[in-house]
N, C-alpha and C positions, 0 to 999 in steps of 0.2 A: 798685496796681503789679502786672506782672501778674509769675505767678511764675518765668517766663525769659521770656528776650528774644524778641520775636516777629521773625524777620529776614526782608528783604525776599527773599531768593532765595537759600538754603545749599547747600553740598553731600548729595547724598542716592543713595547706594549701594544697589548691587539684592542684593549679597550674593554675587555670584558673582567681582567684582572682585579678591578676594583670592587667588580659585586663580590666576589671570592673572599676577598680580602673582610670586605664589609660582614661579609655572611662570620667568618672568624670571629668580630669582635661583637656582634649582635647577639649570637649564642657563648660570647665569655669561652672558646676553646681559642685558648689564646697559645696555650703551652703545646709541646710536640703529640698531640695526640687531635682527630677530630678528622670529619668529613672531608675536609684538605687533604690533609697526609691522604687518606685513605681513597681518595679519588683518584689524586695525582699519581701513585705507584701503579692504579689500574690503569690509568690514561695510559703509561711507559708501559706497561703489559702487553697491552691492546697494542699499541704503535709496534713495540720490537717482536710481538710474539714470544714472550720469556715469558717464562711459567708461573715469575717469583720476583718482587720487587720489593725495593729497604730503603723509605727515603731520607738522607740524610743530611748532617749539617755542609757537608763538602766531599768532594770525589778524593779528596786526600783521604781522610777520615775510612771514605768505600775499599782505598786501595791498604789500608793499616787495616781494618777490620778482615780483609781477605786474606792477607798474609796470617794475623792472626790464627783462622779459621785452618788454612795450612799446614799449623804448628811451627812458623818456621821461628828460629830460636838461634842464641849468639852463636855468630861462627857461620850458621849456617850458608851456602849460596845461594842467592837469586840471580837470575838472566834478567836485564833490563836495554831496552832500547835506550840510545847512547844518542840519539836526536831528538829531543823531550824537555820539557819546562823538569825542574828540580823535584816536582809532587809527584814525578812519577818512582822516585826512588828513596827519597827521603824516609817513609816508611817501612822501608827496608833497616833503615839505622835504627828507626825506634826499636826495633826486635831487636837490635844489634845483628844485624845478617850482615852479609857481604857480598856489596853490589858488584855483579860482573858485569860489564858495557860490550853491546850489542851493535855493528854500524846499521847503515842503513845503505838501500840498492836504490841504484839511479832513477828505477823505473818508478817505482815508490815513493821516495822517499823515506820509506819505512823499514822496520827491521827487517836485516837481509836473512833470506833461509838459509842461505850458504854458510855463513858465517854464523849462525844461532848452530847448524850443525857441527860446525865444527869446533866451536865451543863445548857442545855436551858428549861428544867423542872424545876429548882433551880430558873432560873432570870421570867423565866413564873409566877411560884408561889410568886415572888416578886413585880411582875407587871413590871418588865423592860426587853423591848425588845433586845436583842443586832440586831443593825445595820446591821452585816456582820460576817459569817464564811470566814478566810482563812486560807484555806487548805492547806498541803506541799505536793509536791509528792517527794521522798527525793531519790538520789544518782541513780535519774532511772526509781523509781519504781511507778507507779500510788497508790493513797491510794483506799479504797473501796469507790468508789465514786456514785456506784449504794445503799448502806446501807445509807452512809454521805448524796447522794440529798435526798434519801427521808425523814431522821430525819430533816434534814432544810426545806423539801417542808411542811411538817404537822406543822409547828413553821415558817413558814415563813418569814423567815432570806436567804437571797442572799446568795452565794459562790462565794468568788477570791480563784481561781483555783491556785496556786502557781505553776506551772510547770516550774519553772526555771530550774531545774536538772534534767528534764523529757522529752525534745524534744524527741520525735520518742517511748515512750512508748506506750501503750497500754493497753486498760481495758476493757475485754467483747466488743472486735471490734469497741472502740471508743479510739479513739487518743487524749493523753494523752494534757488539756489544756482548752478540749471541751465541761465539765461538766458544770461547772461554770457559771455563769452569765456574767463574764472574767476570761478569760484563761491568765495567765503571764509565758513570755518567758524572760530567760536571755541570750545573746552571751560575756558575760564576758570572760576575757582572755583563763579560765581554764574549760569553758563549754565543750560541746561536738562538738559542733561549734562555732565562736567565728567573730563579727565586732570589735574586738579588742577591747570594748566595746560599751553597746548597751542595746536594749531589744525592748521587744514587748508585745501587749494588744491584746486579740482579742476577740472575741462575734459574738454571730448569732443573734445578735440585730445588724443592723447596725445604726440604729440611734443612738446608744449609744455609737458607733466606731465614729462616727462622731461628739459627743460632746467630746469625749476623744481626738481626734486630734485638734478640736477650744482648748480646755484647755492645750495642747501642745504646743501650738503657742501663747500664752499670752493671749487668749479667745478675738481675734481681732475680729472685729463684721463685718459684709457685710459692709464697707458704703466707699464714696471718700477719706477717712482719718482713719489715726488712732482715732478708738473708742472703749473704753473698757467697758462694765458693771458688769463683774463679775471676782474673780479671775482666774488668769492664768499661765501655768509656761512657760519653756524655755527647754522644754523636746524632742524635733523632736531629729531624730538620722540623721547623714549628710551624705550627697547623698554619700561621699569617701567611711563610712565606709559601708554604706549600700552596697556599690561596693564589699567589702570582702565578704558578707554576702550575696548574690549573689552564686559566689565562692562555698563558705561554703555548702548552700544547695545540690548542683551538688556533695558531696562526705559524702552526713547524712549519709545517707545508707548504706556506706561502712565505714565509722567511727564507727555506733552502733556495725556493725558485730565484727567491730576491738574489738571493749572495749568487747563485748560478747565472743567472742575468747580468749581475756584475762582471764577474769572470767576465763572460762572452765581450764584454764593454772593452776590459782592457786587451782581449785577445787582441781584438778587429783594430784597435787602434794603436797597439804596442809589435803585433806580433810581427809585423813587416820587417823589424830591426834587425841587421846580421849581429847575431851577440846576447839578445834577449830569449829565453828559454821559459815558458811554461810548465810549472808543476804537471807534470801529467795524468792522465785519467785511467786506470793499467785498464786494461779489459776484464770483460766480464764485473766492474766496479758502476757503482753511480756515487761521485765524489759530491758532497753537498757544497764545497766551496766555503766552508765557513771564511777564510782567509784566503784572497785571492794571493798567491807567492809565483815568484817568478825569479831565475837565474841572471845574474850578468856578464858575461864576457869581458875584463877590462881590457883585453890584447883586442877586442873587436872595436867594443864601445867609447873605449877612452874614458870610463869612467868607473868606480870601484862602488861597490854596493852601497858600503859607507858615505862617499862625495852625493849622491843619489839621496839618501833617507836626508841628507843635512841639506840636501837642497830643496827638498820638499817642505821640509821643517821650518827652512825662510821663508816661504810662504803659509804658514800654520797648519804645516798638513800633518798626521800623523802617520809614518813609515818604518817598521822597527826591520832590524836584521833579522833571517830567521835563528831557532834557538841555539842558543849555543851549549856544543852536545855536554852531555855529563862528564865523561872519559877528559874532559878541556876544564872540569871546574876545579876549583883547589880543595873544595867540598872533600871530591872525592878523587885526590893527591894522591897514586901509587895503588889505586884500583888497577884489576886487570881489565884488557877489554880487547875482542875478538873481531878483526875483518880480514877481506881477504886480501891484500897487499895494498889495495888503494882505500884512502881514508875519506870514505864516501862524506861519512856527518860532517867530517872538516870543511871540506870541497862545500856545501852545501852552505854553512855556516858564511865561511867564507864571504859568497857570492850568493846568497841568498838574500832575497825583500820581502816583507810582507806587505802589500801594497793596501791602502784604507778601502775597507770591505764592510762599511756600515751602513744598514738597512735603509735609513735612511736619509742616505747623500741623494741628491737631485742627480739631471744626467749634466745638468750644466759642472756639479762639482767633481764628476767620474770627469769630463773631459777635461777638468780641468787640472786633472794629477797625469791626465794623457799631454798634454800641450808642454805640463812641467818637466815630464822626465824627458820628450821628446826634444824639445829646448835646451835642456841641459847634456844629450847627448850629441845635438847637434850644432851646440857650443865650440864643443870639446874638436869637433870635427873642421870646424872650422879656422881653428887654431892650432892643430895639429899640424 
């Protein structure tokens, strides 16, 4: 048993967080407004190059305000990658739309262009528009988002850029977020950096950064008084945690390297295995590795993703499956949803690991999720 918990992705502070925070509560801007907010969306400016930043209570919240912002409305369709935690499309039902699921390409793991194409030639030839493409870029990795704009630019449908798990990626020297019509950022606890919760919208439209903060704040109108004309939420993220998140930026850089250093850990010491497969890195990308993930073969390994996470977990380590896709949840029971004959999210789902990718694990406790799974594959081999 090891002797604490190895966890798949924690919070991990740079140490400057606290003057931030302090600074908050010493000038009394305690509520969503103050030098924090207003730092922090320049620091995400400065980093992605985005013209326009809205920081907010959570990347859910960024991805409902953006649909919003779209007009989309009951009935309407959105395209949504169908390999994705549930926040990527949940917002969709708040408008009442209707989520259509997207697979995803081996090379990737991310939404397939082939199949996003031939979803929006399917609703073309129906005559119904879908609203909005959202994109995932999953565990890291940016999706092909030079193939994805242009099948949306010729069918001219918007992209929410989902980059919640993708701060500090990279694709063909555009920063991962920037594609989009909006870019979404998560700092939820287990990101790569974190306002202990939080998120962010952002766009090189700034007029539209600017109707997405009126709709952050209850869409209060210029006037002597409270006036309201349209709906609004309660979405601002508060000058405190913006204070961590502050912090946070001062050490992305040396976080991405951390979790890319990881990766490389379990390559060198996993990758030997006939059966074990690496999330890949597509070309022209720089993956930040938020989640080190990786494939298993059970016809090779003698062992199933599932036997693997529960064997880790005997020893207190933390190891989840990767997501399991939308198109699979009962959520969203008799949605339709688009690939090209092979059920790549399944496939993935399936035989997918997210292996513990926390800043910081020592190298003794990276070797020693390498010795377990190693152990337990060559268990299996031994009594086969």
């Amino acid at each position: 048993m090891s002797k604490r918990r190895i966890l798949l992705s924690s919070p991990h502070m740079g140490g400057t967080e606290t003057k931030y925070v302090q600074e908050a509560f010493s000038t009394n801007w305690i509520a969503p407004l103050g030098e924090n907010v207003d730092r922090f969306e320049e620091q995400v400016k400065e980093f992605t190059g985005a013209n326009a930043a809205c920081a907010l209570s959570s990347g859910t919240g960024a991805i409902h305000i953006a649909l919003d912002l779209l007009k989309v409305e009951q009935g309407d369709i959105v395209l949504c990658s169908s390999l994705t935690f549930v926040a990527s499309a949940n917002p969709i039902l708040y408008h009442g739309g209707k989520p259509v699921f997207i697979d995803s390409e081996m090379d990737s793991w991310n939404m397939c262009p082939k199949s996003l194409e031939k979803a929006l030639k399917y609703y073309k030839m129906l005559g119904k528009k879908p609203k909005a493409v959202v994109v995932v870029n999953l565990y890291g990795q940016s999706a092909r988002m030079d193939e994805i704009g242009e099948i949306c630019r010729r069918y001219g449908v918007p992209i929410i850029e989902d980059a919640a798990e993708s701060l500090g990626a990279v694709y063909k020297g555009r920063m991962s977020g920037t594609f989009g019509r909006f870019g979404i950022f998560s700092f939820n606890g287990n990101k790569i950096i974190t306002t202990s919760g939080g998120g962010m919208i952002i766009s090189n439209d700034e007029v539209l950064i600017e109707r997405a903060l009126k709709k952050a704040t209850q869409s209060k109108e210029n006037a002597a008084y409270y006036q309201h004309e349209t709906v609004g939420y309660n979405y601002r993220l508060s000058n405190v945690c913006a204070g961590i998140g502050r912090g946070q930026m001062e050490v992305l850089e040396e976080r991405i390297e951390q979790k890319r250093n990881i990766f490389d850990k379990y390559v060198a010491g996993l990758g030997d295995v006939d059966g074990i497969e690496f999330m890949p890195e597509i070309e022209g990308s720089y993956h930040t590795r938020w989640l080190s993930t990786m494939l298993i073969d059970p016809k090779k390994v003698g062992v199933s993703a599932g036997e693997l996470i529960e064997h880790l977990g005997e020893s207190n380590i933390e190891a989840r499956h990767v997501w399991k896709p939308l198109h699979m949840q009962p959520l969203f029971d008799g949605s339709e949803y688009f690939h090209g004959g092979d059920d790549n999210a399944k496939y993935l789902f399936e035989h997918g690991i997210c292996l513990p990718s926390d800043t910081k694990m020592t190298e003794a406790e990276i070797n020693e999720v390498i010795g377990l799974c190693r152990e337990r594959i060559l268990a299996q081999e031994l009594f086969a």
